[in-house]
C-alpha positions in Angstrom: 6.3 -44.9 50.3 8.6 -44.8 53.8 9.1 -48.0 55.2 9.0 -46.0 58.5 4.8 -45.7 57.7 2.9 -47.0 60.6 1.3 -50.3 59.4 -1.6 -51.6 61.6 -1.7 -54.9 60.0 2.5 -55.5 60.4 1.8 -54.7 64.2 -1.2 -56.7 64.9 0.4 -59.8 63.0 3.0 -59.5 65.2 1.1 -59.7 68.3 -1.1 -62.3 67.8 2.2 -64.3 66.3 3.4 -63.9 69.5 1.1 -65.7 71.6 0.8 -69.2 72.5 -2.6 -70.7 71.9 -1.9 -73.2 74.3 -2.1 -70.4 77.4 -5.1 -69.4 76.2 -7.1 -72.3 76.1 -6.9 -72.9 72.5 -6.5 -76.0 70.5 -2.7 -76.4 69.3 -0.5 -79.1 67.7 1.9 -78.7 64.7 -0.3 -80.6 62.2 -3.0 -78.6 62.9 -1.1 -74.9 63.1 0.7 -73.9 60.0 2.2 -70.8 61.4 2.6 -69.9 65.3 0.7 -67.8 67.1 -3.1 -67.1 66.7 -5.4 -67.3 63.6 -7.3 -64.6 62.9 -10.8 -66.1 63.6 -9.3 -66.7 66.7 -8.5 -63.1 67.8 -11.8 -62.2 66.5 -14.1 -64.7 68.6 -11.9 -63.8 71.5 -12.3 -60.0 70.9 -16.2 -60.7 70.2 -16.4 -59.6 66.7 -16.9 -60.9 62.8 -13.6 -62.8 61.2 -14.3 -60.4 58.5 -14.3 -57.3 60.6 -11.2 -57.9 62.7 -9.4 -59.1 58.8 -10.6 -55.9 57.4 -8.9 -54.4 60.2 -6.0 -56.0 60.3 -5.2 -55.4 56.7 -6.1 -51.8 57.6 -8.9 -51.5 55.2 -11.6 -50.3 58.2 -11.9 -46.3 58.1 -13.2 -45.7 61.3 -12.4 -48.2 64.1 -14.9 -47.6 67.9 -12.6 -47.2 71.0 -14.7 -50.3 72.1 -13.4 -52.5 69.4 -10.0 -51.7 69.7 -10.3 -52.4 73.4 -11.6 -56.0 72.6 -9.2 -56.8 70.3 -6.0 -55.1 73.2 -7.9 -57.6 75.3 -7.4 -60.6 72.8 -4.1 -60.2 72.0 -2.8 -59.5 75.8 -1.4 -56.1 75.0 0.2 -54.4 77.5 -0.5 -50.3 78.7 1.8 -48.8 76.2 0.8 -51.3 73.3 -2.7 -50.4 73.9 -2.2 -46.9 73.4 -0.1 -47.5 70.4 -2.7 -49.2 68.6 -5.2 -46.4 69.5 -2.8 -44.2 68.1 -2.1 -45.6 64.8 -5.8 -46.9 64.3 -6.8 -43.5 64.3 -7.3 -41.8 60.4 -4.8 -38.8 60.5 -5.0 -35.9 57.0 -1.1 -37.0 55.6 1.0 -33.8 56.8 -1.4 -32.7 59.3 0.8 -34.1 62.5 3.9 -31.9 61.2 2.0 -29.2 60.8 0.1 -29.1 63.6 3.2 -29.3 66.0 6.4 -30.9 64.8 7.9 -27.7 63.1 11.1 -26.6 63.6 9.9 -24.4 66.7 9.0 -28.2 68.8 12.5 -28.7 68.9 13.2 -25.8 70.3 13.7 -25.4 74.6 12.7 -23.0 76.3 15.5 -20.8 78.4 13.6 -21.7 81.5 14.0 -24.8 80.9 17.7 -24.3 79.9 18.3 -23.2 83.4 16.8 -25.8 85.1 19.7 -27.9 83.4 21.8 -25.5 85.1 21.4 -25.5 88.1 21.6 -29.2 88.2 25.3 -28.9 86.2 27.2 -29.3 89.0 26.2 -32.4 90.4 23.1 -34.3 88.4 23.8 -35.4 84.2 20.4 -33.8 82.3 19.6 -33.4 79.0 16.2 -32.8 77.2 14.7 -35.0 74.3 12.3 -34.5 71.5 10.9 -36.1 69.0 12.3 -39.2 67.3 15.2 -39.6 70.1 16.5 -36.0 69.3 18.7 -34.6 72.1 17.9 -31.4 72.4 19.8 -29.5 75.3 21.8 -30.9 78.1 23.8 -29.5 80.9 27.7 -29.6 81.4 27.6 -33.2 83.0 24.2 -34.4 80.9 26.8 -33.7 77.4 29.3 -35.9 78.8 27.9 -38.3 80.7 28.1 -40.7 77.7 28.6 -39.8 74.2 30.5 -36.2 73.6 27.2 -34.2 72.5 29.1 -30.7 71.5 31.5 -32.7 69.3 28.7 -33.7 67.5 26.9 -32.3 64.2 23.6 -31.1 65.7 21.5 -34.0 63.2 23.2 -36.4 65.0 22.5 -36.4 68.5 20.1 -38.8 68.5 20.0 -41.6 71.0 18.7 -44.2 68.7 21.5 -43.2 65.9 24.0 -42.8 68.6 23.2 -46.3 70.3 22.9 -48.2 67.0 25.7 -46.1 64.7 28.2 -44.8 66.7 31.3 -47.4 67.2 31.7 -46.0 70.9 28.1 -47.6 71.5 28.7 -50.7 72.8 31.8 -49.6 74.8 29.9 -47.5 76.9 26.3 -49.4 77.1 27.6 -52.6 79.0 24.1 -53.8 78.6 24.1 -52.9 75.1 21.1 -55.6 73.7 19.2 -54.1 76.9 19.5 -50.7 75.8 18.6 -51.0 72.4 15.5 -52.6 73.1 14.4 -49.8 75.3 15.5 -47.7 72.7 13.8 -49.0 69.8 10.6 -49.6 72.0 11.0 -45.7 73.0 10.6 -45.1 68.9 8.0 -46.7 68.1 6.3 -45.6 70.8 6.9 -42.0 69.5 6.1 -42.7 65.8 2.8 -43.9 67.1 1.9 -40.8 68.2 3.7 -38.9 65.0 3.3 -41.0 62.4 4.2 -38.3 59.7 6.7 -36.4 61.7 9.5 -36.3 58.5 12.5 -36.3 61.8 11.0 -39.9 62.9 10.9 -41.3 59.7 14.2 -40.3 58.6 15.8 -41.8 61.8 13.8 -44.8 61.7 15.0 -44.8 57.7 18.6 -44.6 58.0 18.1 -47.0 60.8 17.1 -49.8 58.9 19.3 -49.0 55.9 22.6 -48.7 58.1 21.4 -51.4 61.4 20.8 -54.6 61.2 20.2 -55.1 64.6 17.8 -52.4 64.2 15.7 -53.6 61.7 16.0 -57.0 63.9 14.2 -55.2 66.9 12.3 -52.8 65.0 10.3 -55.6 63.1 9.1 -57.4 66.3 6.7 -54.7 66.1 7.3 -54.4 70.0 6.1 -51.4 72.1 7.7 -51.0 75.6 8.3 -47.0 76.1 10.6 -47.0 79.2 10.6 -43.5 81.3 12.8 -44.6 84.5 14.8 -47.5 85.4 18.5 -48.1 85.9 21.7 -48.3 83.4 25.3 -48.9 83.2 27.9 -46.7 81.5 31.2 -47.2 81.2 32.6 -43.8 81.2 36.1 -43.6 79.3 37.4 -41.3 81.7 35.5 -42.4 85.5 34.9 -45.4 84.7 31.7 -47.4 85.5 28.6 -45.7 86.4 25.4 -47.1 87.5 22.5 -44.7 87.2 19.1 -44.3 88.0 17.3 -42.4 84.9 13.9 -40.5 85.2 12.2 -38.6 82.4 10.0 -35.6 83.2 7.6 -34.8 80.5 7.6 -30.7 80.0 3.8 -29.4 80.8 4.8 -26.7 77.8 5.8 -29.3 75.1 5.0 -33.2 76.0 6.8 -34.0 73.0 10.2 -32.9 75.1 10.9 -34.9 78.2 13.7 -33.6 80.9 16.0 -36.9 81.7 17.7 -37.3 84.6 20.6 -39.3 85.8 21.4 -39.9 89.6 23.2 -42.6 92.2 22.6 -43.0 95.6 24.3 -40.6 98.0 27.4 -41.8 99.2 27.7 -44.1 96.5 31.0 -45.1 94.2 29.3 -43.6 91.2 27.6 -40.2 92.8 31.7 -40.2 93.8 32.8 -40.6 90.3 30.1 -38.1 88.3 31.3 -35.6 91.1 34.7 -36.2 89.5 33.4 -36.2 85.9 32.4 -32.6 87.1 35.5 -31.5 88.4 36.9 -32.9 85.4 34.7 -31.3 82.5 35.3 -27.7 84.7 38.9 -27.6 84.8 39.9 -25.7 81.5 37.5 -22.8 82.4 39.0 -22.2 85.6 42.7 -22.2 83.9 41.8 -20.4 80.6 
């Protein structure tokens, strides 16, 4: 069996470990708590439902769970928006192969030339790239392939940001905020393999992940789920030098398993000054050869 399987009862362990009884009203005290966190009886009188129930649950032995239920038990644990989906999404019975086959062939990883020149016409002055399933990069423009890691140098099976952000030595050189980043990466996968749990791509990233990583695995088995879409990075570019960006990711209306990501500055700023010079810099052998 993968270790990459979704596992309701790893998750929900998690969470309730996580909480302090103490801010929930609950009685606490090391002699009486033998482990941190919850009990289960406790999540189940909070969510409303039979110690038996939620434990079935919980060790993933209840075939068909109401949205209701679920909802009492998000409630219980404190779960934020995107944990609260996740658990919908892996509490759900799927037929084993039906998610691959159903979308995650070969032909999801594949961008349309529309959207290809959309990258385009931002090449000049706007990094962009286009990610699928499991972290895979998928196309980028001129700026978007260099605005980090080298993308063309690359063997197509590797240009992955959670491979590239955990594996490549370059990593921590250019992510400043390295421990930041791969927190939002690992929360970004998990997030993903919530919703394609037998996509074969996620599970072999998450796989050689945990065999090569052990920061990784570290992150990976808090169980957390925190998908980021926007917010703001730092690179240091080997070649302008530090960048800070503001990233937003567009999810495609054809394939919402493909998001089109962004990476701006401020007019007038240092780094829109810089990734101006990155593109000056990246178009200078066409215009000699």
């Amino acid at each position: 069996m993968l270790y990459a399987e979704i596992e309701i009862s790893s998750f929900l362990k998690a969470r309730r470990a996580a909480l302090d009884p103490a801010d929930l009203g609950l009685p606490g005290g090391v002699n009486r708590r033998r482990v941190r966190g919850l009990r289960r009886e406790e999540v189940a009188q909070l969510a409303g439902i039979s110690v038996d129930y939620y434990t079935r649950i919980e060790q993933g032995r209840a075939p068909a769970i109401s949205d209701s239920v679920l909802d009492a038990i998000a409630r219980a644990l404190r779960l934020s928006g995107g944990e609260v989906t996740y658990l919908r999404n892996i509490a759900v019975p799927r037929r084993p192969g039906a998610d691959w086959c159903a979308g995650g062939s070969a032909a999801g990883r594949t961008v349309r030339p529309e959207t290809q020149q959309v990258l385009d016409a931002m090449a000049d002055t706007v990094p962009a790239l286009v990610v699928g399933r499991g972290l895979d990069i998928l196309a980028w423009n001129t700026l978007g392939g260099r605005i980090a890691f080298d993308l063309e140098g690359l063997a197509p099976d590797r240009r992955n940001t959670a491979l590239l952000v955990f594996l490549d030595p370059a990593a921590r050189d250019l992510h400043p905020d390295w421990e930041a980043k791969a927190e939002e990466v690992v929360g970004n996968l998990r997030a993903d393999s919530g919703r394609h749990p037998d996509d074969p791509r996620i599970c072999e990233v998450v796989n050689e992940l945990l065999a090569h990583s052990p920061e990784f695995r570290r992150i990976w088995e808090t169980q957390s789920v925190h998908e980021c879409l926007c917010g703001t990075k730092r690179i240091r570019h080997p070649q302008v030098g530090e960048l800070l960006v503001t990233f937003e990711s567009f999810r495609l209306g054809n394939d919402p398993d493909q998001a089109l990501v962004t990476y701006t500055a401020p007019r007038g700023s240092e780094t829109e000054r810089r990734i101006r010079e990155l593109g000056r810099t990246l178009a200078e052998p066409a215009l000699t050869a």
